[in-house]
C-alpha positions in Angstrom: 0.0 0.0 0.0 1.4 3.7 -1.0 1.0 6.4 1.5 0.4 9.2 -0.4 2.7 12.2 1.3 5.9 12.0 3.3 6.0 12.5 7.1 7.9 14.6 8.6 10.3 14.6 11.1 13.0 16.4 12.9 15.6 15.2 11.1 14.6 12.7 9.4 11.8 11.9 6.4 9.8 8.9 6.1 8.7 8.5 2.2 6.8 5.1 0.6 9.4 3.0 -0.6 9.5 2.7 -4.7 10.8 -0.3 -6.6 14.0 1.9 -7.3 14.9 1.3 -3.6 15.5 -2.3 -4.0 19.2 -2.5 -3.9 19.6 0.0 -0.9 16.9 -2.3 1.1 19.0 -5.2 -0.4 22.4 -4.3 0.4 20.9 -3.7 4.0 19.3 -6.9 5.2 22.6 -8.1 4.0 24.4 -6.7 6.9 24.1 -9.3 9.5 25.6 -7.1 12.5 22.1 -4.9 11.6 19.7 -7.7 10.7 20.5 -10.1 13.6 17.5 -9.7 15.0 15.2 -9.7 12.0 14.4 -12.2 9.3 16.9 -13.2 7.0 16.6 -12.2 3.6 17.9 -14.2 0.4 18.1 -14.0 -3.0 18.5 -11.3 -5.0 18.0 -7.6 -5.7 15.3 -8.5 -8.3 13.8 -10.0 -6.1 13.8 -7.7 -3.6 12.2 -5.1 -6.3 9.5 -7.7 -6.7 8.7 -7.8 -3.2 8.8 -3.9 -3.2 6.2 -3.7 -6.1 4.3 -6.4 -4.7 4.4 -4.7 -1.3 3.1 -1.7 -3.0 -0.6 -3.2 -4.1 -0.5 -4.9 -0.5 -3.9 -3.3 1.6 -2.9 -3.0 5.5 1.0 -2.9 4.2 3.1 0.3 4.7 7.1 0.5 3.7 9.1 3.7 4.3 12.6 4.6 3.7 13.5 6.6 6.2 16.2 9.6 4.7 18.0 12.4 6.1 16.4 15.8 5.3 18.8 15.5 2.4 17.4 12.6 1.0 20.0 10.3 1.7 18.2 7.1 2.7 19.2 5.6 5.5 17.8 2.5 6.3 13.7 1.3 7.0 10.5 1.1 8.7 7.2 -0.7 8.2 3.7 -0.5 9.2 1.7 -3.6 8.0 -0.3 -6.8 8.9 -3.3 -4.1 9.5 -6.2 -5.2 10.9 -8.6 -2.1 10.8 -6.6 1.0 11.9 -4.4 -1.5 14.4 -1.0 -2.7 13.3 2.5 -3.9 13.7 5.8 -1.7 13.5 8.7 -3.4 12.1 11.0 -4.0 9.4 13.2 -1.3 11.0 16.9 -1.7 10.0 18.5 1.9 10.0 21.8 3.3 9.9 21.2 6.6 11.3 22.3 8.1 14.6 20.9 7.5 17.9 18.7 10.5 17.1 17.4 9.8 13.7 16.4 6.2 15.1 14.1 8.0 17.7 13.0 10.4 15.3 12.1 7.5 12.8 10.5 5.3 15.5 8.1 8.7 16.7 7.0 9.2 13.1 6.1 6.0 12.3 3.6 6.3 15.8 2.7 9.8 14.4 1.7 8.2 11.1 -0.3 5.4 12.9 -1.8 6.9 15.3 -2.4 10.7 13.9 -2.7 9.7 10.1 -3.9 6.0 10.3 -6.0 6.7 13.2 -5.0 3.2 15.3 -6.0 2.6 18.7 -2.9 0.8 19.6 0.4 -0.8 17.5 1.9 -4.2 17.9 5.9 -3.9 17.8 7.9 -7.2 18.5 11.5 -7.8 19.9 13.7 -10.6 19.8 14.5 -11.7 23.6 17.8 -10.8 23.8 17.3 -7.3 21.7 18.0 -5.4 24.8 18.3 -2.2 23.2 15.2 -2.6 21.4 13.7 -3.8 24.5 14.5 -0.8 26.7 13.8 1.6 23.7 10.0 -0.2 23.5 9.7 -0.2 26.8 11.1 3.7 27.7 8.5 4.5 24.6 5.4 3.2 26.0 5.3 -0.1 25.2 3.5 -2.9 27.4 5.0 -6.8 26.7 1.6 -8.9 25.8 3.2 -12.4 25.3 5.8 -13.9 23.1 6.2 -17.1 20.5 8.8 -19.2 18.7 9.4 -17.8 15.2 9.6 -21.1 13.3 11.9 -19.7 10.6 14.6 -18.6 12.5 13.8 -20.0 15.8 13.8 -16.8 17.6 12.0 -16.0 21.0 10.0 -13.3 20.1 8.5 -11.1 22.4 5.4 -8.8 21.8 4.5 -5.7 22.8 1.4 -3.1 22.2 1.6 1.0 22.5 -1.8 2.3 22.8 -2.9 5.6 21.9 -3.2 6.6 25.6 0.8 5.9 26.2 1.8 7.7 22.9 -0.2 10.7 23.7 0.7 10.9 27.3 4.5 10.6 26.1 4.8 11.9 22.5 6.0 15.6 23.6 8.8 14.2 26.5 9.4 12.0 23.1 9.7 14.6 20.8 11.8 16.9 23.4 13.8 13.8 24.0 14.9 13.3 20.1 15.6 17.2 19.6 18.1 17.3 22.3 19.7 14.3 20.9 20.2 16.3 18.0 21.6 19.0 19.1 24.1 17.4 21.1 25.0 15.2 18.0 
């Protein structure tokens, strides 16, 4: 599904992915330091344009790359697996800075929750992922239960943000990610 518009952050922009991204998204699932907490990706960058333009037509299915006000890209973020207004974050693999990771993680909430309209988001950790744990956890996020991924054989841990915690924290958020800027 396209998002028609670019959101807007501090720092950073999140625009729809096009099928001309497919070797940046490649090139970065290859980097296993980055990805070894996510899926693993194989094949080729072919196929990853496929998946991008079948990603595209996908209802429920939002793909950003996230760039520096420049538009250099610098890594991604999903919204998908929609069921009403009420999905999962993921498919977050960035290279930025400490603050353009915040910043991307707070847009993506703005766009689900101010654009989408959701009630809450699902966002999922692997057990071990303690940065990603603490981050979910300092951002409003309340574990809900956990599974086996059968691909990979992951624990994965599940959590939910509802609109209450990303409203009651969004500003402290948002004041949070522009000091990191500054300081950076």
């Amino acid at each position: 599904m396209i998002y028609q518009g670019i959101v807007e952050g501090i720092g950073i922009n999140l625009r729809p992915v096009e099928e001309s991204d497919a070797e940046f998204t490649y090139m970065l699932r290859q980097d296993k330091e980055r990805t070894k907490y996510v899926h693993s990706v194989s094949g080729t960058v072919e196929d990853q344009r496929n998946w991008i333009r079948n990603q595209r037509k996908r209802e429920g299915d939002y793909f950003f790359i996230v760039e520096d006000k420049e538009g250099n890209p610098l890594g991604t973020v999903g919204y998908y697996d929609l069921e009403g207004k009420n999905g999962e974050m993921g498919r977050m693999v960035i290279n930025g800075s400490y603050a353009q990771n915040c910043d991307a993680i707070l847009q993506l909430r703005r766009f689900a929750f101010e654009i989408i309209g959701a009630d809450y988001v699902r966002c999922t950790a692997v057990n071990g992922n303690k940065p990603v744990i603490a981050q979910l956890k300092r951002l409003g996020a309340v574990q809900t239960s956990s599974y086996i991924d059968e691909k990979d054989g992951f624990e994965v841990l599940v959590f939910q943000v509802k609109r209450e915690a990303y409203e009651a924290r969004k500003d402290k958020i948002l004041k949070l990610v522009q000091r990191s800027y500054e300081i950076a």
